[in-house]
N, C-alpha and C positions, 0 to 999 in steps of 0.2 A: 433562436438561431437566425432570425431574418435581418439580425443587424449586423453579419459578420461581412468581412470585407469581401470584394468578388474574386481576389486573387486566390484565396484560404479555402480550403474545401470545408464547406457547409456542413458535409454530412455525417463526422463524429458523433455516433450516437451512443452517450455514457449508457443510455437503458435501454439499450436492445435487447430483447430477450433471449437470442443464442451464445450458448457458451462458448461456440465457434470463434464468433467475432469477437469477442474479449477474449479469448487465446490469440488471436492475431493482435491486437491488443498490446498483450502483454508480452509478444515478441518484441513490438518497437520498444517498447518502455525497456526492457532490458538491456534491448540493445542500446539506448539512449543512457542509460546510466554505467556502459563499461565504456560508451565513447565518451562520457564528460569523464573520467580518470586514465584512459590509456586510448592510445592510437594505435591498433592492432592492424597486423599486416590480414588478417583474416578476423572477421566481424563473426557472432554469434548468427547473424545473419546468413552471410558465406555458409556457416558449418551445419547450422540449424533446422531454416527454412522448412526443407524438406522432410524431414521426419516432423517437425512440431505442425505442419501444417497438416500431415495426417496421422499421424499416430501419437498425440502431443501426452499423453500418459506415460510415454515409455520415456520423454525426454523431461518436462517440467520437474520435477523434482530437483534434478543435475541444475538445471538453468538459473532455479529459485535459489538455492544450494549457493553456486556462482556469483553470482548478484549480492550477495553480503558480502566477501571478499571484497566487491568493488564498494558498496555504502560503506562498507569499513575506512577506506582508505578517503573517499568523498567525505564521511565525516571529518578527516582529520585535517584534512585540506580547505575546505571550503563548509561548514556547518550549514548557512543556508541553503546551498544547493544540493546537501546531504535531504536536508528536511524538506524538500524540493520534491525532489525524487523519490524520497520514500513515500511521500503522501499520495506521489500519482500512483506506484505501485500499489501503493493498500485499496486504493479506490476501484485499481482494475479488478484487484482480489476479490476484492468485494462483491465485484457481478458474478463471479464465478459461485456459484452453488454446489457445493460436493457431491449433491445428490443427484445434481446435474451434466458433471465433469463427464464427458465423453472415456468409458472405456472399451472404444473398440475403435478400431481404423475411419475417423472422419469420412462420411458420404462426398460425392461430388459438388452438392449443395455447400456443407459444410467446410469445405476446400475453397468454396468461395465465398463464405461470407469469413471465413479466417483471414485469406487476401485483401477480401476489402476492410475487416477491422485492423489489422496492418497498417493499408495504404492509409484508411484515414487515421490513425493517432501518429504515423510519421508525418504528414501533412499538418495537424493541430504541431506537433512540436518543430515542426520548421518555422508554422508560423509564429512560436513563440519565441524561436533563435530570433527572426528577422526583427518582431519587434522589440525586443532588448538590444539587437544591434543597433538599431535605429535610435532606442532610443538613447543611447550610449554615443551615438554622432550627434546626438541634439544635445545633447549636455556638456560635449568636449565643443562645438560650436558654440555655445553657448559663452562657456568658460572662457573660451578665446574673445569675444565678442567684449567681456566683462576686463578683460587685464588689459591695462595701457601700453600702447604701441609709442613710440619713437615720434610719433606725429603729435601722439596726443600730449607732448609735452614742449615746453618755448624753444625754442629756438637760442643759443646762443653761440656766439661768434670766437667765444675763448675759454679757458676755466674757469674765471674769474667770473660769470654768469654777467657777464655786462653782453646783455642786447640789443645795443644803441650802433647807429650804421652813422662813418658818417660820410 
């Protein structure tokens, strides 16, 4: 992690050991794959938050549930960004241990390491928006750089392509 940029938060940590912070986690990612198919006036987020950050047993199921209605529609639309999304999702899943799944009302601890597994996997996917955006102005600058302009071509003074002044 000591070569990520200084703008990116560093401290994504895919192997933490609390189940907490991969439930916050696995907010963003959720929320991250109903905003790549719909723009909702109210985000998972808005509605969520607050119960998955302390009682996240009573809501995950519904939310997971949720989330294939949206790959469903991501797959039909976009394949790669389906298989995108689903790979981050499985990987969150993955830190999650059942035998570890919190069922009882999140501690105050775990209220905050949910927060910050949250803030940083929204941070790691901003910073991956920024660099697809980026790199997507480097490629359309590029393209433009590579097509001949008006200049790049002679000069002439009639249709007939006579270039002779006199």
């Amino acid at each position: 992690m000591d070569n990520l940029q200084p703008d990116t938060l560093a401290y994504l940590d895919e192997t933490y050991p609390s189940p907490a912070y991969h439930l916050g986690r696995l907010l963003a990612v959720l929320d991250d794959i109903q905003h790549a198919v719909m723009r909702a006036n109210t985000t998972l987020v808005d509605r969520f938050y607050g119960s998955m950050s302390t009682t996240p047993y009573a809501v995950m199921g519904r939310l997971i549930q949720g989330s294939q209605a949206h790959l469903q529609k991501l797959r039909k639309e976009n394949r790669y960004r389906h298989d995108e999304k689903q790979a981050l999702l499985q990987s969150v899943m993955t830190r999650l241990s059942p035998t570890e799944l919190p069922q009882r009302p999140l501690s105050i601890k775990e209220q905050a390491l949910f927060s910050l597994g949250y803030y940083h996997q929204k941070a790691a996917l901003s910073a991956e928006m920024r660099e697809r955006r980026d790199a997507a102005t480097a490629r359309k600058a590029a393209q433009s750089a590579a097509e001949p302009t008006d200049t790049d071509s002679p000069h002439t003074d009639d249709q007939t392509g006579d270039d002779t002044h006199e």
